[in-house]
C-alpha positions as CSV (number, residue, x, y, z in Angstrom):
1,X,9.4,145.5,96.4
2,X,11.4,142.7,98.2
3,X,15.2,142.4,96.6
4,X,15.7,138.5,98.1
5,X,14.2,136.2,95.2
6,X,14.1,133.3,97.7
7,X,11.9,134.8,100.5
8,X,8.7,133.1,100.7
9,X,10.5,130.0,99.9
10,X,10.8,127.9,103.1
11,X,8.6,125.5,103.3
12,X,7.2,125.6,99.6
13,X,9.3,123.1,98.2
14,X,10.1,125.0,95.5
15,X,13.3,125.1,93.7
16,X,12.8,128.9,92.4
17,X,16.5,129.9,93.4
18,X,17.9,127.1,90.9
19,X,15.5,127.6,88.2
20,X,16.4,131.4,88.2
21,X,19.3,130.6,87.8
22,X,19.1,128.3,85.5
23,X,17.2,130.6,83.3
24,X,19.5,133.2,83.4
25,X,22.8,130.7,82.5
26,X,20.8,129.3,79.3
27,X,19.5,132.8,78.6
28,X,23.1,134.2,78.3
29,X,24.3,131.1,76.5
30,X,21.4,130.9,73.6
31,X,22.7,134.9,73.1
32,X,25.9,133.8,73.0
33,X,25.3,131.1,70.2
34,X,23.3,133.7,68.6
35,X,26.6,135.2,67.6
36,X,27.7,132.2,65.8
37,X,24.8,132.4,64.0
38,X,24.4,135.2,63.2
39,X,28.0,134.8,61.9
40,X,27.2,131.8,59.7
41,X,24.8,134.1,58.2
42,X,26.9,137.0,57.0
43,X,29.7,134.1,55.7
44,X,27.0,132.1,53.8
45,X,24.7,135.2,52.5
46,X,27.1,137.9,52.0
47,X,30.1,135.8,52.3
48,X,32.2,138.3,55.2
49,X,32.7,137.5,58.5
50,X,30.0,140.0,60.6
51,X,26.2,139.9,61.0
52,X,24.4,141.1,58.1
53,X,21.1,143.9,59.1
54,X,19.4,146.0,57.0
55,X,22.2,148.4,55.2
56,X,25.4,147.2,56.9
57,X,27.4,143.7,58.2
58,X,27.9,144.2,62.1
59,X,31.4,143.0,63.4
60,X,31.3,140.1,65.2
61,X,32.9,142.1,68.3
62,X,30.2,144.9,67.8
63,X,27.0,142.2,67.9
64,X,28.6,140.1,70.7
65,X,28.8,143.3,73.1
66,X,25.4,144.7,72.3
67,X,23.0,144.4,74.6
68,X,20.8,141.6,74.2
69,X,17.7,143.4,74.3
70,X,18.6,145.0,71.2
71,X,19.9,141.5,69.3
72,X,15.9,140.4,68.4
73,X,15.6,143.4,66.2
74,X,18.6,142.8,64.7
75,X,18.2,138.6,64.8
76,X,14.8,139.3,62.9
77,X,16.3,140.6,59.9
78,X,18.0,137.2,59.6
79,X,16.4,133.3,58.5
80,X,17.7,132.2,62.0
81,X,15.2,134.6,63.5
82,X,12.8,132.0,64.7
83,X,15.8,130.0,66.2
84,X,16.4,132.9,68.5
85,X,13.7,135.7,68.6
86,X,11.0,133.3,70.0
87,X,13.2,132.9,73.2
88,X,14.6,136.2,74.0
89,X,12.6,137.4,77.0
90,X,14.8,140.7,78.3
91,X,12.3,141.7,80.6
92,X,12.2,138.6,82.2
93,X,15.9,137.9,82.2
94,X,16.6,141.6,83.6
95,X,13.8,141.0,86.1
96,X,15.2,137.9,87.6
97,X,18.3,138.5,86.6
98,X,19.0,141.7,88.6
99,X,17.7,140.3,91.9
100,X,14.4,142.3,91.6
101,X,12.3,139.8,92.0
102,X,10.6,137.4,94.2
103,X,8.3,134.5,94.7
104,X,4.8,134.9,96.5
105,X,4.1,132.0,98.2
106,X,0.6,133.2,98.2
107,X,0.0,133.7,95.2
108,X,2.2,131.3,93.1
109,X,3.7,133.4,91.4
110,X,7.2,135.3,90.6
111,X,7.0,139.0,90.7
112,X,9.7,141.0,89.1
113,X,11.0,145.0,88.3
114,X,12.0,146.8,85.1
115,X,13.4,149.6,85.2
116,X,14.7,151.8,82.7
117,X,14.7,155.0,80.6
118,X,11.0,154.5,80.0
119,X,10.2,154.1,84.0
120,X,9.5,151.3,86.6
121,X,7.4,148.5,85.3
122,X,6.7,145.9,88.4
123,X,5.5,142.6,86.6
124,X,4.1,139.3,87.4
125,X,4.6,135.8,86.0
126,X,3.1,132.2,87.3
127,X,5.3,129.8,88.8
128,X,3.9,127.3,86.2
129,X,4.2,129.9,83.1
130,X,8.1,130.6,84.3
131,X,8.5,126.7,84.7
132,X,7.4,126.1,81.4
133,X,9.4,128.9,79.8
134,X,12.8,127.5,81.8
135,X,12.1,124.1,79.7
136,X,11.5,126.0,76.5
137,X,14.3,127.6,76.7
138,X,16.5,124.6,77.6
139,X,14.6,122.7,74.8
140,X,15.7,125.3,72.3
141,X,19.3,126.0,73.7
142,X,19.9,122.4,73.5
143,X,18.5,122.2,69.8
144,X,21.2,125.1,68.6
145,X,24.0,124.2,70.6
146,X,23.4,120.8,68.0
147,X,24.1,123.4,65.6
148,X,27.4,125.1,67.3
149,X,29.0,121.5,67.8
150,X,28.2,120.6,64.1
151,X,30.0,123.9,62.9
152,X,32.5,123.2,65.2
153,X,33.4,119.8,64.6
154,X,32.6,120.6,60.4
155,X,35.3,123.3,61.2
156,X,37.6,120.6,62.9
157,X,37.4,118.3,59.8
158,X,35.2,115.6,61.9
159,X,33.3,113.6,59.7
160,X,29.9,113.3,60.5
């Protein structure tokens, strides 16, 4: 499989480059605000700084360096799951993410590489479908960064 993402993209008019990018900032930065969250969670419910799962409260440290393929299991246990879970794609993120994939002019579509402990997985998404989930995701990292800016002017003493 080709390792440039932009081959294929002369001519097609195309911003694929930008919008992978793009993905991948927002990706990072909804996991990011996840933390929070998931912070607010453990303070309100169990009133300690950490994020509360099933039989213990994770640090705040702990759940911030955890890879975020493994935060949706944990997220789920929580009432912000559907904030979060809906929008945490790792195979897509890892796929574009780590330069394994590329667009097919041809075909229209972004093809991409897992691989892991489980094996090689070569997948394929439509330029449309990975359009539309680059606006979802904006849509929804827009929606909770409304929630980080409250708790952090609430925080500051800014009335609001």
């Amino acid at each position: 499989m080709k390792k440039v993402f932009s081959e294929g993209l002369h001519g097609s008019g195309k911003a694929v480059e930008e919008l992978r990018l793009f993905y991948v900032d927002s990706f990072e930065t909804l996991c990011r605000i996840s933390v929070i969250a998931g912070a607010m969670e453990g303070i309100i419910h169990n009133k300690a700084l950490g994020v509360p799962i099933t039989n213990r409260l994770v640090s705040l440290d702990e759940f911030d360096i955890m890879r975020n393929g493994s935060k949706p299991d944990i997220l789920k246990q929580l009432k912000i799951a559907d904030l979060f879970v809906p929008y945490i794609d790792n195979k897509l993120r890892n796929g574009i993410g780590h330069h394994s994939a590329h667009y097919d002019v041809k075909s229209d579509s972004i093809k991409y590489r897992i691989e892991n402990d489980k094996g090689i997985q070569d997948l394929e998404i439509s330029y449309i479908e990975f359009c539309d989930k680059v606006v979802r995701l904006y849509r929804q990292l827009h929606f909770v960064s409304q929630y980080a800016h409250w708790l952090r002017q609430t925080a500051l003493g800014v009335p609001q």
